[in-house]
C-alpha positions, 0 to 999 in steps of 0.5 A: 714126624709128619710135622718135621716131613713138612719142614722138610718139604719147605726147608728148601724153597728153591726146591719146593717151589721147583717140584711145584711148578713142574706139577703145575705145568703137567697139570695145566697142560694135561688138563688144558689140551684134553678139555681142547680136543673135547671140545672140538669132538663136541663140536663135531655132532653139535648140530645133533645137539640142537635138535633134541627133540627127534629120537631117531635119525634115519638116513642113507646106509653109507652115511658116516657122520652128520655132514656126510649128506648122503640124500633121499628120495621124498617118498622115504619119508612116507614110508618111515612114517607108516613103520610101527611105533613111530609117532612122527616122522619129519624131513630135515634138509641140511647142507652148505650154501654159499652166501653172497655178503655186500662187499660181493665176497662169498661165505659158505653156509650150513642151512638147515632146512625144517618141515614146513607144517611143525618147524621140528628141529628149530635153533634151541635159543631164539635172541631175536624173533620167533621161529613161526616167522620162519613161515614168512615169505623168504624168512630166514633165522641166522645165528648170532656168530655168523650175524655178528662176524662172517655174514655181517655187512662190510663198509667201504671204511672196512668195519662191518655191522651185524646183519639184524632183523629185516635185513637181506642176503643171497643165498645162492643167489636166491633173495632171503630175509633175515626174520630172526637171530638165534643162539646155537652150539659151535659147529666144527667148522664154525661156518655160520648157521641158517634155519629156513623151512624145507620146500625153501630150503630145497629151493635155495639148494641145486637142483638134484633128484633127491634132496631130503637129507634126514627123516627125523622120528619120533618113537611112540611112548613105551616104544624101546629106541634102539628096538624101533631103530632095527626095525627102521632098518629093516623095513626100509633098508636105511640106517636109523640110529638113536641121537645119542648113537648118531653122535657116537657115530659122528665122533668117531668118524673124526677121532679115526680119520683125522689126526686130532686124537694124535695131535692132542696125545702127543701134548698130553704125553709131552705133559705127562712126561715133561711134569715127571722129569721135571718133579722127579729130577728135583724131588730126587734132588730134595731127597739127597739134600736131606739124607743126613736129615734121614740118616739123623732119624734112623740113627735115633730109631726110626723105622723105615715105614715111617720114613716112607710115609713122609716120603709119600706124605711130601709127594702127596702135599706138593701133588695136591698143590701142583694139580689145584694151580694147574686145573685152576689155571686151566679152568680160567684159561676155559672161562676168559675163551668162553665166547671165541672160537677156541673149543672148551669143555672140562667135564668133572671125568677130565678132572679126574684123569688130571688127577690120576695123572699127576698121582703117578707123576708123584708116585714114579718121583717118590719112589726114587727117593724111597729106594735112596732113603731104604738103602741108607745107612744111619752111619752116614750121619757120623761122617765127616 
């Protein structure tokens, strides 16, 4: 039975291909538009990210995601370094600066600012140079993308070249020389990244009484993260969360107070319900098409439970079929943007959820036609 089910399905091709392009789009869809707005969430702490080293960031109390700079006096840092069950506690300055490129235009930077005696906290990925050059007089290590497009040097013919090692640039009217080239995460606003060690950074940097923006610790071997966190707090009355909690607290911030959890839903529901109709309506359609089929087999004794199981074995084919095209063309769309600025991530949970998804879809179109095919009469194959 299973065999004349799938002669069935394929029987009628304008049908079968119909059910199959609905499942495709709802699974393209579902699939492409959460992996977007994973990305972007990704994108949101990928500074944190970066700096994998630190266990611990300690920062001001009202602090609510990671570009929420809200400074430090110096003497924090001390005071964090003496709390038990710290190892090492280092500054971290972090904050936009504008950079004055060769055709006088100005382009805002994310400058990170690292301690000047360890360099903790440095790009994960140096390309060109070593992260020691930072120590160099006005040394300055920029990213690859910001190199190659919105800090590259501008021709009067209007083509650019990327700025390479040895070349200068102003930062906020300050002389910096580019010592190295790094590769680092996407940031969410996709300004380019400069690394430099604190005291020139805080130098490039407004004069303001407070200045350091992050104390990043180190816990002690054996020392419970979220325990030391406490007691951070405590002692010193900052906020000092665990890198995982601290990019807990960066997504969050976005996913609650901009619209892009609602922009994606609404693509993804669009998907879910566009795929239903569109399967449920022809699969609906399939099975009336095929009633006399049906009522064929109920006539020579065919139990409903084996009419149902080639109901659900036809939804389960044209389901696996329609979410294998949709998540792979999915997966391609993600490949060929790997290197521009669209953000991708298809973890293997979205898959998962993909599939889920498109199982109701198949499940709510079967169970329209079950209903019709239960509701038959074998008579109906006699009539004229």
């Amino acid at each position: 039975m299973n065999f004349v089910a799938l002669k069935m399905l394929v029987g009628d091709k304008a049908k079968y291909f119909g059910i199959i392009m609905g499942l495709t789009f709802a699974s393209l869809l579902i699939t492409q538009q959460a992996a977007i707005f994973l990305g972007l969430m990704t994108r949101t702490f990928g500074a944190i990210t970066d700096l994998s080293y630190p266990d611990i960031w300690v920062m001001d109390r009202k602090v609510q995601f990671i570009d929420d700079i809200k400074p430090l006096q110096d003497t924090e840092l001390f005071r964090v370094r003496g709390i038990s069950g710290v190892e090492w506690a280092v500054p971290l300055y972090k904050g936009l600066l504008k950079a004055r490129l060769s055709n006088g235009n100005f382009q805002t930077c994310n400058v990170l600012g690292l301690d000047d005696a360890t360099l903790i906290g440095g790009p994960p990925v140096m390309i060109q140079g070593n992260l020691a050059d930072l120590r160099r007089s006005e040394g300055v290590i920029i990213d690859d993308v910001g190199a190659a497009e919105k800090l590259a040097h501008v021709n009067e013919d209007g083509s650019s070249v990327p700025l390479k090692v040895g070349d200068t640039l102003e930062l906020n009217d300050h002389r910096a020389v580019v010592v190295g080239i790094c590769r680092v995460s996407r940031t969410f606003q996709s300004q380019p990244v400069v690394y430099t060690t604190y005291s020139r950074a805080t130098t490039f940097a407004p004069r303001e009484r407070k200045l350091l923006s992050f104390v990043l610790v180190k816990a002690r071997p054996g020392v419970d993260q979220k325990e030391l966190c406490e007691r951070i707090t405590q002692v010193s009355g900052l906020a000092a969360y665990t890198r995982d909690g601290f990019k807990e607290l960066t997504w969050k911030y976005f996913a609650k107070y901009t619209g892009i959890p609602i922009n994606f839903g609404i693509s993804v529901l669009l998907g879910f319900i566009v795929g239903t109709a569109i399967a449920g309506q022809t699969f609906y359609n399939f099975t009336l098409d095929n009633l006399r089929h049906f009522g064929a087999l109920k006539a020579m004794g065919t139990g409903n439970a084996v009419l149902l199981r080639m109901i659900l074995l036809q939804a389960v084919i044209v389901g696996l079929i329609g979410y294998g095209l949709g998540v792979g063309a999915a997966s391609l769309f993600g490949y060929l943007s790997r290197n521009s600025e669209l953000a991708f991530l298809l973890p293997w949970q979205l898959l998962a959820i993909t599939g889920v998804a498109i199982m109701l879809i198949c499940i709510a179109s079967s169970l329209v036609s079950i209903r019709k095919v239960i509701q038959l009469e074998p008579a109906i194959v006699f009539k004229g």
